[in-house]
C-alpha positions as CSV (number, residue, x, y, z in Angstrom):
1,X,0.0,0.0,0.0
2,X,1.7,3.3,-1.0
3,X,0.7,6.1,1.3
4,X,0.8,10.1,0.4
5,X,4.3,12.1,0.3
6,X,4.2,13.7,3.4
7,X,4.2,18.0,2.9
8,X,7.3,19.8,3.1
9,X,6.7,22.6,5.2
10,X,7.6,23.0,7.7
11,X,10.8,20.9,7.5
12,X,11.5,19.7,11.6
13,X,13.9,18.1,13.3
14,X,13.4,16.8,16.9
15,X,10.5,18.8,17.5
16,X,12.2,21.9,16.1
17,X,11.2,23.7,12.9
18,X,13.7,24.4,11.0
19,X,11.9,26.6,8.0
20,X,8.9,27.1,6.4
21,X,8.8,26.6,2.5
22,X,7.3,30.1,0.6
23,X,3.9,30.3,-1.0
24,X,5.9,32.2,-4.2
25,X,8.4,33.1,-5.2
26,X,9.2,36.8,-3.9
27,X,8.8,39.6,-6.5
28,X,12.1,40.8,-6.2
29,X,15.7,40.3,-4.5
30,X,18.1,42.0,-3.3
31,X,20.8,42.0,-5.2
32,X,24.6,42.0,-4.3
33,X,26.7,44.2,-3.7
34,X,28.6,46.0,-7.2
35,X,26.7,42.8,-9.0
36,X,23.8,43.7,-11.1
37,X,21.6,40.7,-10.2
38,X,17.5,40.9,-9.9
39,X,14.8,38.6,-10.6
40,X,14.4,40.9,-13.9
41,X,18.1,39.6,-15.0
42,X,18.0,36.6,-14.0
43,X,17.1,33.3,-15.8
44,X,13.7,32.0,-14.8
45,X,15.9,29.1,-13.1
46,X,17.7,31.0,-11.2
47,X,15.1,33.1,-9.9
48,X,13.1,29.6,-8.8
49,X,16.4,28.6,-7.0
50,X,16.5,31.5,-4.4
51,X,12.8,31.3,-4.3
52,X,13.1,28.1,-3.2
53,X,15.8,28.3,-0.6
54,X,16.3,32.2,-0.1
55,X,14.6,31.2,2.9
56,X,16.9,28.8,4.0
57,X,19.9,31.9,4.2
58,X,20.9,31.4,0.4
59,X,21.9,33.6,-1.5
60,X,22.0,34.5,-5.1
61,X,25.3,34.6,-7.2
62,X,27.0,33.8,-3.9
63,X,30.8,34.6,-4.1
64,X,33.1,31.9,-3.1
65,X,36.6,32.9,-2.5
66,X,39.1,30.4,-3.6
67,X,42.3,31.4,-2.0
68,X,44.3,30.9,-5.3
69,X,46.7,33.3,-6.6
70,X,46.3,34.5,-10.2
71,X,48.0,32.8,-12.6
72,X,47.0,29.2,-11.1
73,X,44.8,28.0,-13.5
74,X,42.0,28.8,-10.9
75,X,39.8,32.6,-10.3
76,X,40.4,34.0,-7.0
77,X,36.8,33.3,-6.4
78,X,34.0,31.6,-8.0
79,X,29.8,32.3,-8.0
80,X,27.6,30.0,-7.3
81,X,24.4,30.4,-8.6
82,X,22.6,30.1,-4.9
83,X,24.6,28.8,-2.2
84,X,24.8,29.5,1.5
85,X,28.7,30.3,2.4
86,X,27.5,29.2,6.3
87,X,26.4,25.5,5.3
88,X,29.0,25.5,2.3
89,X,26.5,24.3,0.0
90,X,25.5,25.5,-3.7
91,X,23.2,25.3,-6.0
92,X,23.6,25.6,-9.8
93,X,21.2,25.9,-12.5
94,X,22.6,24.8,-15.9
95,X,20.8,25.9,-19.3
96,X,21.5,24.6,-22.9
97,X,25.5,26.2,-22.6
98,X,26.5,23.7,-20.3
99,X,26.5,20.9,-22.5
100,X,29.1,21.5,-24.8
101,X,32.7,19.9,-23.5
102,X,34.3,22.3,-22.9
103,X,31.9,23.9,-20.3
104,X,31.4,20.4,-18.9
105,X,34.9,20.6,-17.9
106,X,35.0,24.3,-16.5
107,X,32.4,23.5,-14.7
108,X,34.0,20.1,-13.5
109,X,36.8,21.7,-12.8
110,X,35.2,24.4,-10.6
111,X,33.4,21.3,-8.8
112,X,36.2,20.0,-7.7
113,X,37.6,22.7,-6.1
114,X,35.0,23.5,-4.5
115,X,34.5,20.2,-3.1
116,X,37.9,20.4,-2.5
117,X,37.1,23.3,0.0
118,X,34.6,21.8,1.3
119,X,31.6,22.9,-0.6
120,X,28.9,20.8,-1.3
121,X,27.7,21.7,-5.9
122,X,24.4,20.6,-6.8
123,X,23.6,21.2,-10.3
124,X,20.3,21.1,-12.1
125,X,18.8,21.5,-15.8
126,X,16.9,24.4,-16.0
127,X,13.9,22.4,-17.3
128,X,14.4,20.4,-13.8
129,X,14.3,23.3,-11.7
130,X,11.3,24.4,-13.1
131,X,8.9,22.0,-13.4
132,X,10.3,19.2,-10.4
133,X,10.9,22.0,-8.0
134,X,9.8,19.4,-5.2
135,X,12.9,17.3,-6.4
136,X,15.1,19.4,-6.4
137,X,14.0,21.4,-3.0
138,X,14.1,17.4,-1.3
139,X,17.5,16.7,-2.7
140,X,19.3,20.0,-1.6
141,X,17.0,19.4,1.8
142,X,19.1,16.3,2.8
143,X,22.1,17.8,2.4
144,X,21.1,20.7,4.5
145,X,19.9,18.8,7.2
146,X,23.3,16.8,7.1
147,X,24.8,20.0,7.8
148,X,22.6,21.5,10.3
């Protein structure tokens, strides 16, 4: 007998709750600081990411300081499309321009580093972001709540 998912808001942990997920989406964010970022500038993917866990203390177009000196093969720092520095975790949404090789290994190469530094990377499809939000907001979930 299969029984009904159970909701996902509010996420709790012994007793606790930890969030609430949002009705929508909000109408605009902040962006940072000297980087033009809005929901207007945005891809719709993006947007749905910090929607979904701008709630959770992400952030878009988080910056992520490598430590590397120029010259190394590496950027002093890398964004992540929504990420939360605290929990070290990111979230990335990849459109068509991620399948060619050579981004497939720019952005394998940033992975790794990354997880290097102890970052967790997920990255999505845009398609996936926007119409399996739920699968996406469960599978970031976990590794959230690994790290709380």
């Amino acid at each position: 007998m299969r029984t009904a998912a159970r909701p996902l808001s509010p996420a709790t942990t012994s007793g606790k709750t930890l969030f609430s997920m949002p009705k929508a989406a909000p109408r605009s964010v902040g962006g940072l600081q000297g980087w033009p970022w809005s929901v207007e500038t945005a891809t719709k993917a993006e947007a749905a990411l910090v929607g979904l866990f701008g709630p959770l203390g992400f952030k878009e177009q988080t910056i992520v300081r490598t430590g590397m000196p120029r010259g190394s093969g590496y950027p002093q720092h890398y964004k992540v499309d929504c990420g939360n520095a605290a929990l070290k975790i990111g979230v990335e949404a990849d459109g068509g321009s991620h399948d060619s090789p050579e981004r497939k290994q720019q952005d394998q190469k940033k992975d790794n580093l990354l997880t290097g530094m102890g970052w967790r990377v997920f990255r999505f499809k845009n398609d996936v972001i926007l119409t399996r939000p739920d699968y996406v907001f469960e599978t970031v979930l976990t590794a959230i709540l690994e790290r709380h």
